[in-house]
Structure formats: C-alpha cells, structure tokens
N, C-alpha and C positions, 0 to 999 in steps of 0.2 A: 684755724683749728678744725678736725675733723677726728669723730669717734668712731669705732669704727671695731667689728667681731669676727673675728676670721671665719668663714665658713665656705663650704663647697658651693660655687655659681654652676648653675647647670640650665639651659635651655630645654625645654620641651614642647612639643607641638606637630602634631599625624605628621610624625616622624624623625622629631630633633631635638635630644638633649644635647646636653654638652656639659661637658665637668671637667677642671681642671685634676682631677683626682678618680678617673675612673676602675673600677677593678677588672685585673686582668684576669686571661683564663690561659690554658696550655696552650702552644704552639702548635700540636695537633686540629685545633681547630680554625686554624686560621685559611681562610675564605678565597684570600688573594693565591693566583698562580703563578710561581715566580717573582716574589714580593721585594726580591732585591735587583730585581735585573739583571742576573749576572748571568744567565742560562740567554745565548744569544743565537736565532735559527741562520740560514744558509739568506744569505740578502740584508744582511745586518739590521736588525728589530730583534728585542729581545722575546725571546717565547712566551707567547699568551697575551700580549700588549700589541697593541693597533695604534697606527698615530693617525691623527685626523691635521688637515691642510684645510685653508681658505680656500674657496673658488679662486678667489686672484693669484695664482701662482707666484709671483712676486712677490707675495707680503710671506709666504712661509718661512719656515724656520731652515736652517740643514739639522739634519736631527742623525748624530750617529752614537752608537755603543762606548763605555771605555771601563777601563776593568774598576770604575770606581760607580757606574751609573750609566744613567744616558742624556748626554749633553744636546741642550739646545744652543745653536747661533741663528747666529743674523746679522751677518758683520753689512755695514751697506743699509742695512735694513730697518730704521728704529720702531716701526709701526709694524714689524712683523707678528705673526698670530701663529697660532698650532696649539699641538698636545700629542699625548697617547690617553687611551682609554684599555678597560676592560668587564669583558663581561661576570658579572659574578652568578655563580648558581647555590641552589641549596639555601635561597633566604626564606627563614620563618618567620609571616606574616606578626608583629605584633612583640617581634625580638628585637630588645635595643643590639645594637650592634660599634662597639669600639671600633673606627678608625682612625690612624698616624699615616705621616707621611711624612719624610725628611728631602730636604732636595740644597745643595748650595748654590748660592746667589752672590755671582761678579758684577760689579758696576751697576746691578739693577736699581733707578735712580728710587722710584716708587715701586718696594716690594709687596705691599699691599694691596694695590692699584694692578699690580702685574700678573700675582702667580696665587693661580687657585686649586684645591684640590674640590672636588663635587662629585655627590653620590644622584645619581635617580633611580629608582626605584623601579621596580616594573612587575609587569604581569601580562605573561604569556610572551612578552617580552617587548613589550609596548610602555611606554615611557608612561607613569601617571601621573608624572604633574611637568608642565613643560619645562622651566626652571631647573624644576630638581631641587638639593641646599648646599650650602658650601658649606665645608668641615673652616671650625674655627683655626685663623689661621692667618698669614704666617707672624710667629712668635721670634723673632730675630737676635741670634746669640752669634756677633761677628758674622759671618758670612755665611754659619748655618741657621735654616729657616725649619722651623718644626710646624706640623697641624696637628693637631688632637681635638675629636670632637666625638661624644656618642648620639647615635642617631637610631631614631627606630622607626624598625618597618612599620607602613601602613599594615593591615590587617590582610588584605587580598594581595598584599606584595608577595612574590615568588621569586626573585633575582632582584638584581642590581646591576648599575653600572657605572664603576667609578673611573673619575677622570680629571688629567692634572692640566688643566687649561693655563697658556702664557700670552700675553700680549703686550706688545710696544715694549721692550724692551731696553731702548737705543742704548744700542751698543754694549750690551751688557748679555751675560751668559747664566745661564742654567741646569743644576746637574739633577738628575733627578734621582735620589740613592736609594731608596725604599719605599713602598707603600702597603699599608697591612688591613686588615680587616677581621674581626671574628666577634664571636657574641661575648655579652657583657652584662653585666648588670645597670638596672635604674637609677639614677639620683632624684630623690626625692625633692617631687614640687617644692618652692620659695612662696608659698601664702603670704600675703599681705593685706594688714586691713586697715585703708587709706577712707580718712575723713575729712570734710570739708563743711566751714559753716555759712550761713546764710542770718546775719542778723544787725541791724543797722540799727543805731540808735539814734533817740533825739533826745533835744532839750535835756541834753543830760552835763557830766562834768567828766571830766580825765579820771577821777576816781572812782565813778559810776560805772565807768567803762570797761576798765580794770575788773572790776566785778562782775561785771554781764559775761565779760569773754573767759574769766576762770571757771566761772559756772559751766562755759561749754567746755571747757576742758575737764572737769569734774563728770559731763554727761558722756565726754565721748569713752572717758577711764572706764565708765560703767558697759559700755556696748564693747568694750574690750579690744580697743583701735589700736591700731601702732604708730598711727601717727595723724594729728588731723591741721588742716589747715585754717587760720582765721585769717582777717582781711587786713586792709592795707592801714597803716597810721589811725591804729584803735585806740588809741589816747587821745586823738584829735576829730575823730568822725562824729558826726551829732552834737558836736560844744561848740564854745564861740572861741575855744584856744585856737591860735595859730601855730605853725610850725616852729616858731622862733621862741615859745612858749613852755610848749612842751617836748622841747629835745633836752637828751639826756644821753652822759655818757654808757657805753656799752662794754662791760657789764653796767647795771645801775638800779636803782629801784624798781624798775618796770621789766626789765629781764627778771630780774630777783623773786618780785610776788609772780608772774609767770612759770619763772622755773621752781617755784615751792608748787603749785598746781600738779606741773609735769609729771615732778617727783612724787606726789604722793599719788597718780593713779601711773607712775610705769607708762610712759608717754612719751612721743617726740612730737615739739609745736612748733609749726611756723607762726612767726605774727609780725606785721609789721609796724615799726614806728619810728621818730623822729630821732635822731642821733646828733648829736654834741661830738665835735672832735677839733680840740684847739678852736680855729677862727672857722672851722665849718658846720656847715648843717647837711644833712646827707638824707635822704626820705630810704630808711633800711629796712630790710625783712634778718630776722635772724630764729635760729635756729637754736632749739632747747634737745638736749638731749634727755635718755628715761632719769637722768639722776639731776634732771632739772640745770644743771651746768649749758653755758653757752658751748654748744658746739661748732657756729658757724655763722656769719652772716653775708647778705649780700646788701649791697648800695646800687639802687635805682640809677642806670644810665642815660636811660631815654628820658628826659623831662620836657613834660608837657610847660605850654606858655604861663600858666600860672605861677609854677612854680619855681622857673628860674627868674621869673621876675622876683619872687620875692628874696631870691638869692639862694636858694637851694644850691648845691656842689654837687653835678652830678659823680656816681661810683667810674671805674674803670676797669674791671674786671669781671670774668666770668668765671665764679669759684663752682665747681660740684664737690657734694660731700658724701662721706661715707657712713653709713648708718650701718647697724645691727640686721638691717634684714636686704640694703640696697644701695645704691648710687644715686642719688636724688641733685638736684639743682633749685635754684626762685628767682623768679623775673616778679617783677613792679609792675601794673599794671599797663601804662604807656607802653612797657616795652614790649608788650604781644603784638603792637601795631608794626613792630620790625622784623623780620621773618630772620634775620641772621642771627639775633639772641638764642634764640630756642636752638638753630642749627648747628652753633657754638657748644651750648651745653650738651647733646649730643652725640657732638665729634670727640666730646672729651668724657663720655662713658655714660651720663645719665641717664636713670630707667624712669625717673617721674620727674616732670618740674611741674612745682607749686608755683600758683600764682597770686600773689595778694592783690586784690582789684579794688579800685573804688569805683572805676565807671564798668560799662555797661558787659553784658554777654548775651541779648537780646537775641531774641531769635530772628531771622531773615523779613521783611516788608517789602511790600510793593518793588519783588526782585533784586531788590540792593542787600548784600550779603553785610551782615552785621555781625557784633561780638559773639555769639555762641558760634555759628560756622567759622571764623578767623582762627576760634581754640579747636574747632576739628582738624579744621586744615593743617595748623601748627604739630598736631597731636600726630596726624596721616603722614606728614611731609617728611617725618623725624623719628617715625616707629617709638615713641614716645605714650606716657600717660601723661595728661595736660589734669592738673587740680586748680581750677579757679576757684577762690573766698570773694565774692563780691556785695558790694551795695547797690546793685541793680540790674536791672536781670532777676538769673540764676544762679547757685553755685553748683557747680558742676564734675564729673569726675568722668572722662573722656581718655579711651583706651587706644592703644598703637593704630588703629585701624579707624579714628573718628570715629567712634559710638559711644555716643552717652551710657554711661554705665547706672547712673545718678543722677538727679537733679530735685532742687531744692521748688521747682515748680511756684514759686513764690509765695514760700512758705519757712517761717522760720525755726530752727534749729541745726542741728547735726545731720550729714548728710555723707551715706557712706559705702563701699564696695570691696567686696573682700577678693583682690584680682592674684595672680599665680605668676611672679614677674620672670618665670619659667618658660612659659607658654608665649608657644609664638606663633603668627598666623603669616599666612603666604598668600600675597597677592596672585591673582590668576596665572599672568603669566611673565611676570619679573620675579617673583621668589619672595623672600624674609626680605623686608626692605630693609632691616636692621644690617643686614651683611651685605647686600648690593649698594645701596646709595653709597654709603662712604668709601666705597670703591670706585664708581661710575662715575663719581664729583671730578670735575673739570680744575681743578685748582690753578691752574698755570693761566686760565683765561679769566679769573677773576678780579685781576686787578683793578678793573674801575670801580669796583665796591669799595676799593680802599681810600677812595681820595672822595673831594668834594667835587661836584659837579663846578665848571668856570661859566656858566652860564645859566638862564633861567631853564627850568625843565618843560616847562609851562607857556 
C-alpha cells in the first residue's frame, strides 16, 4: 500500500531545478541557435553545433545530418563515445532557465547509462564547475527519449554550454532531433520536517511502551513534523517480552493506538515491531500515514544471530513509498551493515530511508569506523537522507552529503531537521551524485553479489 499527493517534484541547488511541470515562455526567447538541426553548413555539421571526438580515434561515433536530426553510429564500435555541444550567450546570472531535448534511440541496450544531455555554466567563458549537471533525463516513450529539466544560473554566470554526450552504445544508434533552451520560472522548494527519536526504556511492559512512544508522537505533532521516526520492536525493548510474545497481525492493536496518535496530530510514523502472519514471525517496521491508516511496511532482511535462532522469517523485498511530501524507504537495523539495501532503495527512487535501530550509531574509536560514520557513508554513497531511531548511540538525521543535520547527543526525546528535498549539492568534481552514480553503476559486472560465495572468505 502506498499513499501518496500528487504535486510538482522539482530539484534545486547553485543551479538545478527540475519540474515535471515547468512554465513556458515565447519562442522568441529561446537561447539555443538552431535548436532543430535542420540548418546544415558546407562539411556536413549543423550550424552553431560543434561535435566533440575522444583522443582515441577509434572509439568515435560517424556523426552525419539527416533531414530528421543528426544521427550518431558506430557500427563495429560498442564502446564508442562523442557528442555535439553549444555555446550559449546572453545567460542571466540567477535566471532559472527551461531546458528539452528530444533525440531517438535504436537498439540502445541501457538508454540511461548512454545518452546525456548537460549544461555548464560559465563565466567569461570558463567552465564553473567541472562536472557541470545533467538535465533530467532520458524519459522513454518507445523509441523516443525526452529530457526536461529547469536549471538555474549561478549568480556570476554569463553563458552556458550545453551538450548531448553518448557512450557505448553497442550497436545501437542515435538521432538527435531537438534541443531548446530559455528562461522560465521557479518551482518552489519541497520543505520537509523529518524527526527522529532517541528513548529506550526499561523495566517497563509492552503497554508502557506504547505509551512512552505515542507521547513522542504527540511531542513531535506539537513541533510541527511531517514525519518522525521511533526505533526498532518498541513493544519489546526494555520488557522481558520476547518476539514470539508480542507479535501481532498487521493491521492490529499496536498499529491501531499508533495510528490514533498519527491521526490526531497530522503525522506520518515509522515504528517498528513484531508481526504475526500465518506460521511466521517477521521483526517489521511500518508505516502510518497523517490519517493514522497503514500506509506501508517493510520486513527486516538481514537477520542478525539472535534472531533467526529464535526463528524469526526474514522479509524479501525492498518496498519505497510514496508520501505527501516524498519517496521514503526503512531498513532494520542489521541491515545498515549491508551496503546493497540502502543502494536498492535508491535505485528505486527514495529521497529518505528511516532506519529503526536497536544497536548502535557510535561514533569512530581507536580508528575503527563504527555505526554513526557506516550511516554517513550509506547516506554519501546513495545521495540519500539516512534517519536512525536508535537504542544506542545517537539518533541521528544525516543529509545526501554525510553531515549530521541532528543528533540526539545522548539525550532523550525528539530530534529533528527541517531539510528542502529540492536542494541538491555537487560534489567537486563528479557532479549531483543523485544523476551520475546510477549512471556510472557497472551492472553487467555485478554478478557475484548475486550468489553465495563456494568457499570461506576468510
């Protein structure tokens, strides 16, 4: 199940929105010279476009005109590379700026992986950021491939220069039919304000507990959160209940007085607990929506020793859901110690994953990297917000970039960060990792991940 508001997703960050819905302006102002290709000079290149070649002569494209575009091959050639580019003039420093670009796409195995359009920016006519960004993109309707992306100038930007980069191809072709450019309007920031709690009880009972964690949902309704996270199997932490004790089907009583909480302060909770389903036990995190309803849960994959001894059923899937302000995901606490979970919810759109924890998020000792740097790295690796609720440690709220936004510094209550899931930050010199990595991924060499190792590692 997933609930879920329809509204404008737009990127922003010194120089990059992006909206599926941006507003257009007149055809007069549009920036690109020749924005259909079809004006072709003496030497076959269309006028105002430049192609760029590899050093290696052999890996290029043949690149000629045809009266629908300009076609790339590389017949021979699967690991071919190229492009055209153009210079753009007349950009106002601080103006978002609409660009589209259409091109079709023969046999291209991974059109994602292949065919990019990208602006960089400049001044005086010198690149200002190495990278540059790549327009969102490609959107794939049969064999035609669309980008649409708004992007706005740095402030001392003066030009631009946009360009449709292809690589590895094998065997497959490229027509390049249009590329546009002109000013636009803003979509306004996605504000978010993500809560996490930090509170462990003891010597308590399953129905004490219940009580302790609505009260923080009750504290975070008042700070005005849209969503807060509590920790992992809170009917069982601090009591002498076992897992086999306090599981419960889903919906059930304990979703129920949670989702009464949700519902009366306008909320969405993660929280985890123990699930009943036929002859299994499952260690679940689930999802309340603002009207207190189950929206969503996940089942804990990764189980630690304890817990498949006592016969736990680990989950088998990696659901993301859709909320009212986002794409969110929840991992179980074991499963941070696997880098492929998080990269999984990722690949399949998530802007936050919660994490209900029962062990640690410590911070680094005696040079051994421990659970707080693990949820950076997860957080860095994945252009991701990482939300740990833990019982030791910290609770933490950890931004695309590995920076603690938050932390519950071991101290307890509510814990929280009002971030702009808009906003995007560019590493030095790779770019928005959010649109490079799932690009750059190797997937065809992955396959040993997929099996068990036949021998000790060790």
């Amino acid at each position: 199940m997933a609930y879920y508001k329809k509204s404008i997703l737009a990127v922003l960050f010194c120089g990059l929105i992006f909206s599926f819905a941006p507003a257009e302006v007149g055809k007069s102002e549009e920036l690109v010279l020749n924005p259909d290709l079809s004006s072709v000079r003496q030497g076959g290149m269309p006028d105002n476009w430049t192609a760029w070649n590899p050093v290696f002569k052999k890996s290029a494209f043949v690149i000629r005109p045809t009266p629908n575009g300009l076609m790339f091959e590389a017949p021979g050639r699967p690991y071919a590379v190229g492009g055209v580019f153009q210079h753009i003039k007349n950009i106002k420093g601080g103006q978002p700026y609409l660009i589209k670009a259409t091109c079709r796409l023969q046999n291209i195995p991974d059109p994602y992986r292949s065919v990019y359009i990208r602006v960089n920016w400049t001044k005086a006519g010198k690149r200002m950021h190495p990278a540059g960004m790549l327009v969102r993109g490609p959107v794939l309707d049969g064999q035609i491939a669309d980008f649409e992306d708004v992007l706005i100038a740095p402030e001392e930007a003066d030009g631009a220069k946009i360009t449709m980069d292809i690589r590895w191809p094998h065997g497959g072709t490229v027509l390049l039919k249009r590329v546009r450019m002109h000013p636009t309007t803003a979509p306004k920031p996605r504000k978010v304000k993500i809560g996490t709690v930090y509170l462990r009880p003891s010597r308590s009972t399953t129905e004490n507990n219940l009580n302790l964690f609505c009260k923080q949902i009750d504290d975070a309704g008042k700070l005005g959160l849209d969503i807060v996270c509590l920790g992992e199997a809170i009917t069982s932490v601090g009591t002498k209940t076992k897992a086999t004790d306090c599981a419960e089907l889903i919906p059930g009583p304990t979703s129920k007085k949670l989702g009464n909480a949700a519902r009366k302060n306008r909320i969405w909770v993660v929280a985890g607990i123990y699930e009943r389903d036929g002859d299994h036990i499952y260690n679940t995190a689930i999802l309340l929506d603002r009207n207190g309803k189950v929206a969503g849960k996940y089942r804990k994959i990764h189980l630690p020793r304890g817990e498949w001894k006592d016969g736990v059923t680990p989950g088998d899937s990696y659901p993301v859901f859709q909320t009212d302000f986002g794409t969110i995901a929840i991992q179980i606490c074991y499963d941070w110690f696997f880098p492929e979970s998080t990269a999984i919810f990722a690949l399949q759109g998530a802007e936050i994953v919660f994490a209900p924890t029962w062990g640690n998020t410590l911070p680094d000792k005696d040079g051994q990297v421990n659970g707080e740097s693990t949820f950076r790295v997860r957080a860095r690796d994945n252009g991701v917000y990482m939300v740990p609720s833990v019982y030791s440690g910290n609770s933490l709220i950890i931004d695309p970039m590995g920076k603690i936004l938050t932390s519950s510094k071991g101290k307890k209550g509510i814990f929280w960060a009002e971030v702009d899931l808009n906003a995007r930050e560019r590493l030095l010199w790779v770019g928005y990792w959010r649109s490079i990595g799932p690009r750059h991924r190797m997937a065809g060499t992955y396959a040993p991940l997929l099996k068990y190792p036949d021998k000790p590692t060790y």
